[in-house]
C-alpha positions, 0 to 999 in steps of 0.5 A: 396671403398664402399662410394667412391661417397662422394668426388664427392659431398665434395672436398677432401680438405674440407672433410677430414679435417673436418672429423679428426676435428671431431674425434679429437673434439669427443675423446677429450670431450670423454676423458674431461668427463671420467677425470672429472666424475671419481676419478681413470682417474686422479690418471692414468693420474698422475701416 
């Protein structure tokens, strides 16, 4: 693993977590911007 000294500086237990927090945060602004910026996201979404 390339970046495999991160864990010597960040616990497991606190750096995953807050690394899929922020994936999961991202893609949902990501996904809340596209919704309420386009008339076809909607209609996808609604079928």
């Amino acid at each position: 693993m390339n970046q495999g000294r991160i864990w010597c500086v960040v616990s497991p237990t606190v750096g995953l977590p807050l690394f899929l927090g922020a994936v999961t945060a991202i893609s949902l602004i990501i996904h809340f911007a596209v919704l309420s910026n386009t008339t076809w996201f909607a209609a996808f979404w609604g079928g």
